[in-house]
C-alpha positions in Angstrom: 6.3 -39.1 -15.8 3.9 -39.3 -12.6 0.9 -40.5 -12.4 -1.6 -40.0 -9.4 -0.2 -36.9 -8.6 -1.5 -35.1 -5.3 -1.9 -31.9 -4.1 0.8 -31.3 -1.2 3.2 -28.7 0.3 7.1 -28.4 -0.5 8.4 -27.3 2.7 11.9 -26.7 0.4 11.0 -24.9 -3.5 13.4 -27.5 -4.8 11.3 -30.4 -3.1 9.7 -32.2 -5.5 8.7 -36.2 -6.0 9.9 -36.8 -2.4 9.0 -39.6 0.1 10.5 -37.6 2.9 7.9 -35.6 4.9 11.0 -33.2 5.7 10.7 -32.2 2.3 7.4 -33.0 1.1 3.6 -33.1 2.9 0.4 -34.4 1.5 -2.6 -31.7 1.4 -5.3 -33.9 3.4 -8.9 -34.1 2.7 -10.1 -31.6 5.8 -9.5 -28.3 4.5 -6.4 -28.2 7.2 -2.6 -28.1 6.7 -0.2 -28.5 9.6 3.6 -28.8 8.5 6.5 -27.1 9.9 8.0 -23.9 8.7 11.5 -23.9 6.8 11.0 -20.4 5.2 9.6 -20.9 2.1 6.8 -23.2 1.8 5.1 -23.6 -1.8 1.9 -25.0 -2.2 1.8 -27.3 -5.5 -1.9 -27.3 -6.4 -3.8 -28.1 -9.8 -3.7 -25.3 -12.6 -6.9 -23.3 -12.1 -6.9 -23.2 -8.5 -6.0 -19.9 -6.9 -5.3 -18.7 -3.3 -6.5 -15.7 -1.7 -6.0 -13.7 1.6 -9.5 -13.2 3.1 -8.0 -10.7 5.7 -6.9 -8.1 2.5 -8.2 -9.8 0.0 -4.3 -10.2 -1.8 -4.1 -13.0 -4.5 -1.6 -14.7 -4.4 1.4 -14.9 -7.5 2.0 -18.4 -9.3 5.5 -19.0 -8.6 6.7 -19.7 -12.4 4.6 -21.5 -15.5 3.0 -24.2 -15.1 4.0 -27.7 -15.7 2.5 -31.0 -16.3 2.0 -33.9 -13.8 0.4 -37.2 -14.4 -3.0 -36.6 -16.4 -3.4 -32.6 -15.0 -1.0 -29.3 -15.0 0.2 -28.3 -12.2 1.4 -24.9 -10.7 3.4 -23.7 -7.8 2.6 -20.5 -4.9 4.4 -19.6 -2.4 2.5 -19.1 0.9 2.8 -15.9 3.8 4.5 -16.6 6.3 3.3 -18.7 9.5 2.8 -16.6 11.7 0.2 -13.6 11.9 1.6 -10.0 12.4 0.4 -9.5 16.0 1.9 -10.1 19.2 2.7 -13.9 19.5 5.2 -15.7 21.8 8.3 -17.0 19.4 6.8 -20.7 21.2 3.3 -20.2 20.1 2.4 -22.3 16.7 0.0 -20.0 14.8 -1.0 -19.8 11.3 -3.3 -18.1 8.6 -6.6 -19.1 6.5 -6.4 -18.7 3.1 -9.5 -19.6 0.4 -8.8 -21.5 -2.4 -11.1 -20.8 -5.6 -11.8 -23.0 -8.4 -14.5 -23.6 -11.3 -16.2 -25.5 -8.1 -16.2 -22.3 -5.8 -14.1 -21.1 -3.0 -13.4 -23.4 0.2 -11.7 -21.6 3.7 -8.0 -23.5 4.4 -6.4 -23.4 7.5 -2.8 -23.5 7.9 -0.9 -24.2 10.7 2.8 -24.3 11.5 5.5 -24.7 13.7 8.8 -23.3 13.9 7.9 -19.9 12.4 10.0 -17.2 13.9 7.1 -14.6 15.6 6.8 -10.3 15.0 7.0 -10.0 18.9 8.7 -11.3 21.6 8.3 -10.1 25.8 6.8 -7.3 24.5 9.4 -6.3 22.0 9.8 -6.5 18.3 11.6 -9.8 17.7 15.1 -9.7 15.8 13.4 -10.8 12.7 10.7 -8.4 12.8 13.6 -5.6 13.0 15.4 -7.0 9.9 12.1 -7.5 8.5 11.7 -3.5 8.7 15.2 -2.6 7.5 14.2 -4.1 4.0 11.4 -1.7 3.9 13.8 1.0 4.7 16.8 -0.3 3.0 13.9 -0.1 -0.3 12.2 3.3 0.7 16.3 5.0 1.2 17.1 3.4 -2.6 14.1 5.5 -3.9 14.7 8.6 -2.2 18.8 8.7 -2.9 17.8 7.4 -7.0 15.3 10.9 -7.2 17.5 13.2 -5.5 19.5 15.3 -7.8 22.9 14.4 -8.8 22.4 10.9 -7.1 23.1 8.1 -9.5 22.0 5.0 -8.4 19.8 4.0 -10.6 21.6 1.5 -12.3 23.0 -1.8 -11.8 26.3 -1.2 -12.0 26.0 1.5 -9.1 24.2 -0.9 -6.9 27.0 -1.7 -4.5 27.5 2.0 -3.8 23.8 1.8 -2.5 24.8 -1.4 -0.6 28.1 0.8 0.9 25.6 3.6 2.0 23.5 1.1 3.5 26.4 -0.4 5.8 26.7 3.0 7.2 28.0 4.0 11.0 28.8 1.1 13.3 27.8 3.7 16.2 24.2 4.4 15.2 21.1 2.8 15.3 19.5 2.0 11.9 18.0 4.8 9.5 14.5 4.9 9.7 11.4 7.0 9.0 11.1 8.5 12.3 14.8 9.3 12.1 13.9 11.0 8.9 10.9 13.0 10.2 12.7 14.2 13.1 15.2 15.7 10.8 12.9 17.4 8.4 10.4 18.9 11.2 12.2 19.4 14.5 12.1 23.1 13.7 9.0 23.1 11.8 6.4 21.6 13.9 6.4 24.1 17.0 5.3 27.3 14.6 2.7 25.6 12.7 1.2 24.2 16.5 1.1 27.4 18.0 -0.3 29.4 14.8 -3.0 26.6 14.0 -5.5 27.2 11.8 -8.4 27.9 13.1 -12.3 29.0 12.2 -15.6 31.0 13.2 -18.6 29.2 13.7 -21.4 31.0 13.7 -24.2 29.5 16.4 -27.3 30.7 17.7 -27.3 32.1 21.1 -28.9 34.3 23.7 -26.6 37.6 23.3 -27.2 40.8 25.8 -28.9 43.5 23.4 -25.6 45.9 23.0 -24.1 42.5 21.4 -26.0 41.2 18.9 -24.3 41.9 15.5 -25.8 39.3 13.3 -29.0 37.5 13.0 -31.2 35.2 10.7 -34.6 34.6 9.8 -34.6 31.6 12.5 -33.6 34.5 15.0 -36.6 36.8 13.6 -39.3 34.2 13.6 -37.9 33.7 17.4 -38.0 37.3 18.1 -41.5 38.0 16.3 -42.8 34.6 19.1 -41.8 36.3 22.2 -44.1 38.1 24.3 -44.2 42.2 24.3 -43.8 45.4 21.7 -40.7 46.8 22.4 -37.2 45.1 22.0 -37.1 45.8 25.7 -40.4 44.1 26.7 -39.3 41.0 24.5 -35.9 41.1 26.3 -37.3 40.7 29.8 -37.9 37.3 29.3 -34.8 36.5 29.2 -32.7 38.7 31.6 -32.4 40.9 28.7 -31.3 38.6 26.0 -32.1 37.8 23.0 -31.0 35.3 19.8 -28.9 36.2 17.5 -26.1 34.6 15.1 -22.2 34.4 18.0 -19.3 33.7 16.4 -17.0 30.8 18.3 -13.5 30.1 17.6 -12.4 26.7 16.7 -9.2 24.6 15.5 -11.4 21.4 15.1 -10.7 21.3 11.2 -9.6 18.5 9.2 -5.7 20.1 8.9 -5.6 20.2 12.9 -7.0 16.7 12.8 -4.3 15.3 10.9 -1.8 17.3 12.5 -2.9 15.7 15.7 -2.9 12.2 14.5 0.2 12.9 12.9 1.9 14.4 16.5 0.5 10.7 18.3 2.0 8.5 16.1 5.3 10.0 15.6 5.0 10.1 19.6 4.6 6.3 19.4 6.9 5.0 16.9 9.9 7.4 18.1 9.2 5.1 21.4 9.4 2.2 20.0 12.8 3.0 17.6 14.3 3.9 20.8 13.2 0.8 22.6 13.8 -1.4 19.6 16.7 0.2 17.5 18.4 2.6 20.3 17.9 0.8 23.3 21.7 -0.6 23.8 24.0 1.1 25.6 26.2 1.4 22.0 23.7 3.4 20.6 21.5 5.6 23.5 24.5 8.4 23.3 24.2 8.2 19.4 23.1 11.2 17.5 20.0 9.2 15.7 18.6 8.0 19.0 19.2 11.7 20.4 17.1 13.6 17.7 14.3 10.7 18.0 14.2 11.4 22.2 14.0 14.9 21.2 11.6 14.6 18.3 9.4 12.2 20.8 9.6 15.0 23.7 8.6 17.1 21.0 5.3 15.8 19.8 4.5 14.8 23.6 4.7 18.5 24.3 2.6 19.8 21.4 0.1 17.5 21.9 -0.7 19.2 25.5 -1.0 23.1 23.8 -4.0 24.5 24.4 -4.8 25.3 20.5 -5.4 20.9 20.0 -7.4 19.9 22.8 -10.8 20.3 21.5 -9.5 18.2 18.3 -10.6 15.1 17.5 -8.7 12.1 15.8 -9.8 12.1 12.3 -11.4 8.9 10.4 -9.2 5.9 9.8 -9.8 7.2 5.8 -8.7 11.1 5.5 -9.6 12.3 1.9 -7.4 15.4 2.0 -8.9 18.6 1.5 -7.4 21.9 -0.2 -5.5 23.6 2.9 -3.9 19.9 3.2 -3.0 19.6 -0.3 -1.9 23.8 -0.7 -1.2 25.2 2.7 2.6 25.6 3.0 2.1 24.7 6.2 0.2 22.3 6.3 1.3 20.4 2.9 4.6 19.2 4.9 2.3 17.6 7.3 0.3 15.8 5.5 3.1 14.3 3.2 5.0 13.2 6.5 1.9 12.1 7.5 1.0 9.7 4.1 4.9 8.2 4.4 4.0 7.5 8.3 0.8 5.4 7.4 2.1 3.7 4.3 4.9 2.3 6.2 2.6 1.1 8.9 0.7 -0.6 6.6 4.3 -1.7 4.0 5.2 -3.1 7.1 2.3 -5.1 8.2 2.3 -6.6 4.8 5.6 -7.5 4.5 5.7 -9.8 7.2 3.4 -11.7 5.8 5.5 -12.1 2.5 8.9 -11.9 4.0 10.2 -14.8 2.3 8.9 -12.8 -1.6 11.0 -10.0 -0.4 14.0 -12.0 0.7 13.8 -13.9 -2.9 13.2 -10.1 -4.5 16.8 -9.6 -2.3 18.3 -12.3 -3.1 17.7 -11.4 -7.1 19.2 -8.2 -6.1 22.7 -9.2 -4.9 23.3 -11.7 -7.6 22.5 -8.6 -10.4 24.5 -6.4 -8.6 27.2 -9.0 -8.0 27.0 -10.0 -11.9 26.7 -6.4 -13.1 30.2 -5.4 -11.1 32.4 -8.7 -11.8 34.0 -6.4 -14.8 35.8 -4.2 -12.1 36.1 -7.3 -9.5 39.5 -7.3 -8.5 40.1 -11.3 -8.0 40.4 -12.7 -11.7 39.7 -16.7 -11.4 42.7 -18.6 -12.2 40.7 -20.1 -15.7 40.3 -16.2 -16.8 36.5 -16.3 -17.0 35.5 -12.9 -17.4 31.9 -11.1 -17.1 30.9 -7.9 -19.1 27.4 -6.5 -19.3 26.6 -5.7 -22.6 24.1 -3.0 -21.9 23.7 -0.2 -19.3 20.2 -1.6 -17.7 18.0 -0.4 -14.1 16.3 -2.1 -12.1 12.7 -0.6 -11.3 11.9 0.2 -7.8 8.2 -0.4 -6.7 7.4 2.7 -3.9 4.7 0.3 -2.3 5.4 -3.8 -2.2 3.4 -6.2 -4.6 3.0 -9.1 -2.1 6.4 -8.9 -0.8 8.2 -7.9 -4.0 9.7 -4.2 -4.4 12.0 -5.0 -7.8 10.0 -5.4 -11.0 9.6 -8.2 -12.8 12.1 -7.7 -15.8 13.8 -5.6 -14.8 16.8 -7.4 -14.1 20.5 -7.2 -15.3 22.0 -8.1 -18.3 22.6 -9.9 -20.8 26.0 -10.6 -20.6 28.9 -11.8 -22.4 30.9 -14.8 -20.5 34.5 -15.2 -22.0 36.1 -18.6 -20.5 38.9 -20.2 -22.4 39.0 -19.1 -25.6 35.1 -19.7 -25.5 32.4 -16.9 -25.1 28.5 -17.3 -24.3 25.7 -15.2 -23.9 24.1 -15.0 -19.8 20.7 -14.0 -18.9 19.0 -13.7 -15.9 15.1 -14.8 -15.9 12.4 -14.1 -13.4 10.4 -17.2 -12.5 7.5 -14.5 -13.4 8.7 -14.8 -16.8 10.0 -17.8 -16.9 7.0 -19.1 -19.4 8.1 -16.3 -22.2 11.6 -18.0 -22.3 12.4 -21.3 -24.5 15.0 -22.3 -22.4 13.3 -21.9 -19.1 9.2 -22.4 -19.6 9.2 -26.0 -18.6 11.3 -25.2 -15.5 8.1 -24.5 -13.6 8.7 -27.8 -11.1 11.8 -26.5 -10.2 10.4 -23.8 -7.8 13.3 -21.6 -8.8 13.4 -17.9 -8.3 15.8 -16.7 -10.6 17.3 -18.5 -13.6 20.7 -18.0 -14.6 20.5 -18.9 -18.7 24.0 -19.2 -20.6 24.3 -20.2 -24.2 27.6 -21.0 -26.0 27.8 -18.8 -29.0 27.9 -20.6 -32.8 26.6 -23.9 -30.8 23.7 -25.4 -29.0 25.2 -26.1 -26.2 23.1 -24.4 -22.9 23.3 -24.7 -19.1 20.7 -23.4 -16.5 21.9 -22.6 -12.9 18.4 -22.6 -10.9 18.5 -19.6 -8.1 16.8 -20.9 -4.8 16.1 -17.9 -2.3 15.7 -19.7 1.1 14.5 -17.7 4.0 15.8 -19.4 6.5 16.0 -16.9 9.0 12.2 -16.7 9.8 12.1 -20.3 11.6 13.3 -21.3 14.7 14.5 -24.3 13.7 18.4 -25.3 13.7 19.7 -26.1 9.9 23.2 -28.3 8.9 23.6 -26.3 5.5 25.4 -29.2 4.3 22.4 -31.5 5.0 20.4 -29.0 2.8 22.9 -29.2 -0.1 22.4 -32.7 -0.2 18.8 -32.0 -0.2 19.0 -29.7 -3.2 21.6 -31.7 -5.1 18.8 -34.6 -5.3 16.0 -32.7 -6.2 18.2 -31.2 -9.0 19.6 -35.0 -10.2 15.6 -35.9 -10.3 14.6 -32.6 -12.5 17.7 -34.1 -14.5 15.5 -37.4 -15.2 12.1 -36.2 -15.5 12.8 -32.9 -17.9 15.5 -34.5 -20.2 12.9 -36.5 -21.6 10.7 -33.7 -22.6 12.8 -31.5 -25.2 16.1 -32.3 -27.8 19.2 -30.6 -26.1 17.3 -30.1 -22.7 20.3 -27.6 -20.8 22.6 -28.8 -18.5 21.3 -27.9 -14.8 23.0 -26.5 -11.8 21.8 -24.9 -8.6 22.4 -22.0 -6.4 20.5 -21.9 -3.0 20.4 -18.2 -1.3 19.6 -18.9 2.3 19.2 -16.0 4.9 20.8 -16.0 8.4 20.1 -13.1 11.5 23.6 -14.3 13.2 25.8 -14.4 9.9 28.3 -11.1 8.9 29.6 -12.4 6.2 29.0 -14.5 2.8 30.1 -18.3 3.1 29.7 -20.6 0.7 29.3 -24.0 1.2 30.0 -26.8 -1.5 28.1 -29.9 -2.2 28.7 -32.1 -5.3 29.2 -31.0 -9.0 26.7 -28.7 -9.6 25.0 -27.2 -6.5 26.6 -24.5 -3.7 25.1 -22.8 -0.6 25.7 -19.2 0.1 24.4 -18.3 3.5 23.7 -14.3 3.4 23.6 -11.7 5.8 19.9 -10.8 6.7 21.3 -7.1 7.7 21.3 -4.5 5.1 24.4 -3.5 6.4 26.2 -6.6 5.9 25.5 -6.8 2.1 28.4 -4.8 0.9 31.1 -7.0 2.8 29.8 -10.2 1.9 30.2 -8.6 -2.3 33.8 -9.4 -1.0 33.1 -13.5 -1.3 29.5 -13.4 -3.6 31.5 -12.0 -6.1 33.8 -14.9 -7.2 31.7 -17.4 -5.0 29.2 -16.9 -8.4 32.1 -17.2 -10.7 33.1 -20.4 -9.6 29.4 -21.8 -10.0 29.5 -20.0 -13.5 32.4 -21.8 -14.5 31.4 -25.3 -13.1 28.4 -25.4 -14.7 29.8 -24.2 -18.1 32.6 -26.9 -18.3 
């Protein structure tokens, strides 16, 4: 047990009861952290305590139960990362200010790192930053191909035909929205433009006599002021005017507002996919990076017809009204015009939580990888063999929960695990459920993100291979993945001591550690002793479905070993 435990900051989620400030930092007395940043920092504070953005007010998500330590019960969160989504040099050390609230009240903490990969770079979005945005993408394309009709990829055991879609064309640039857009409304935007919807305003002005076809009882009460008996004589005044009701044309309406917005900001992202995604000499000829110079040619074009220069840029909040929501054409429009600012906004917000959604990732390639070993063509030389005993779906969030796009619970399985003459049941846990699970609710110090739970049937014998998703790919700094085995391997022989004692037939323990990379193509695994392996993953979406190729049996081995 420990006693005169402290508040401090696991720059690993495996680090835990170390002396090593590589591992392990002390939260200090003055309200200020400065560490550097690894990927996935988690902040062990008291239970009761919890974290909020100021900046959008997000709470943050307890990253599995809580657990006890010394005299208190602690609980784990993982924090955003380092550095703030504005342009930053990849030198400059940044960081955020979170408030902590307790029974005491809420207190500002401001934390800085080092070492944090930045969004922008010379001007440009960094490489990270791009990846960053394919996950969006990679997400958003899952949705739209799982609703279309025919299209079944709503299941598990079909999510490696997603992952083949996603590797598409070596010769284009990556699928985006814009890319999307300019598809849908290359022919489309020119006729709505030109036959805009416009209105007649009806103003109060001095008419010649022969024109006045309207007036009001503000135009009488002027008419009955001025001087004389006769229209005429009343007229004179005026060079022979007098008020009535004119009726002006205008296009300044709410629709024409949006569709103006709309026409800037598909301007401005289609320049920056063709600088960011299509600026290469591979990929300028490509057809993607040809509709999006056209699309952006386009908009600029529109923007200068004669029917939108008297409109204004609407609010930053458009409530829509009913030609928006029932217009044919302006329904398109303002549908295009949602997905454009939710993605702006998706995208802002997952850069802070990049390491979440490379965990929520990370969950998704070993469910898909698990949910296809049945048809995996390499059997392992002891036989073990997985089949998924039912036919489950994961469930894809359309907006990100700080970072996360699968569901909680939503996760393969179970399975059946047949291994020499043996068989055993295999779950997969969320650490957001991990407290509802007997095997796995006093696993909160671990920092795991995903449990892998296999009981031997007609016994009571159990292992637990703890998942660590790593995002090493958002810091700067240079890693020996062999180090980090060795890193991971002692944190798991300490979780050996300090939760056998706790419960009769505590599980066996293993350990998998997920660990992002922007230069790798393919899967590797790297060994450490008995019981922990390194896979270093392919950041890019469309590396996933080759590295399937080395996941696939790379899991079976660490299935096996920690079985035996």
């Amino acid at each position: 047990m420990m006693t005169g435990h402290v508040w401090q900051v696991r720059l690993w989620p495996w680090a835990a009861d170390s002396r090593n400030e590589e591992e392990v930092r002390i939260v200090s007395d003055d309200a200020e952290l400065s560490f550097p940043f690894y990927g996935n920092p988690l902040l062990e504070v008291p239970q009761g305590v919890e974290f909020l953005l100021p900046r959008r007010n997000e709470r943050f998500i307890p990253q599995g139960p809580s657990y006890p330590a010394g005299q208190a019960s602690y609980v784990l969160y993982e924090m955003p990362h380092g550095v703030l989504s504005s342009p930053l040099s990849s030198h400059t050390a940044s960081g955020q200010t979170l408030t902590f609230m307790s029974s005491r009240g809420q207190l500002p903490l401001r934390v800085k790192v080092s070492e944090a990969q930045a969004q922008q770079s010379e001007g440009q979005d960094s490489l990270l930053a791009k990846t960053v945005m394919a996950w969006c993408q990679a997400f958003d394309d899952w949705i739209d191909l799982s609703t279309r009709e025919g299209t079944a990829l709503n299941s598990w055991q079909n999510v490696r035909q997603f992952l083949q879609i996603l590797s598409g064309d070596a010769s284009e640039p990556r699928m985006a929205l814009i890319v999307q857009l300019a598809e849908e409304l290359r022919l489309r935007l020119e006729p709505i433009v030109r036959m805009a919807r416009k209105i007649l305003l009806r103003e109060r002005a001095l008419l010649s006599v022969d024109r006045i076809a309207e007036t009001d009882s503000t135009c009488l009460r002027w008419y009955i002021r001025q001087p004389g008996r006769t229209m005429e004589q009343k007229a004179a005044m005026h060079r022979q005017r007098l008020l009535g009701i004119a009726r002006q044309e205008s296009f300044d309406t709410l629709e024409n507002r949006v569709l103006k917005d709309f026409l800037i900001r598909c301007a401005g992202t289609a320049q920056k996919y063709l600088m960011t995604e299509a600026g290469t000499l591979l990929f300028q000829k490509s057809s993607r990076a040809q509709a999006v110079r056209q699309f952006q040619n386009l908009c600029s074009m529109l923007l200068m017809h004669e029917n939108l220069q008297g409109v204004a840029v609407p609010a930053s909040r458009v409530r829509p009204n009913y030609v928006l929501q029932n217009d044919f054409r302006y329904r398109i429009i303002w549908h295009s015009y949602q997905r454009l600012l939710r993605q702006e906004d998706e995208q802002d917000r997952s850069w802070d939580w990049q390491s979440r959604t490379w965990a929520d990732i990370a969950r998704l390639l070993t469910g898909a990888a698990l949910s296809s070993m049945e048809e995996a063509s390499e059997p392992q030389p002891s036989g073990l063999e997985v089949v998924p005993l039912l036919q489950s779906s994961p469930v894809i969030l359309r907006e990100q929960h700080i970072g996360c796009r699968i569901q909680a619970g939503s996760e393969p399985g179970p399975f059946i695990v047949h291994i020499r003459q043996e068989q055993w049941a295999m779950e997969l846990v969320h650490a957001e459920q991990a407290a509802f699970h007997d095997e796995t609710r006093d696993l909160g110090r671990t920092g795991a993100h995903l449990y892998i739970v296999l009981k031997r049937i007609a016994s009571k014998k159990k292992s637990v291979i703890l998942l660590w998703a790593v995002h090493t790919a958002a810091s700067r700094h240079e890693f020996d993945w062999k180090v980090l085995c060795r890193s991971a391997k002692r944190s798991l022989d300490r979780y050996e001591i300090i939760l056998g004692d706790h419960r009769a037939f505590f599980p066996a323990l293993s350990g998998i550690v997920m660990a992002s990379s922007l230069s790798a193509r393919d899967v590797r695994l790297y060994k450490c002793d008995r019981g922990l392996c390194l896979f270093e993953i392919p950041a890019d979406p469309t590396c996933w479905s080759l590295g399937m190729g080395r996941l696939i049996p790379g899991l079976k081995a660490c299935i096996e070993e920690s079985i035996q």
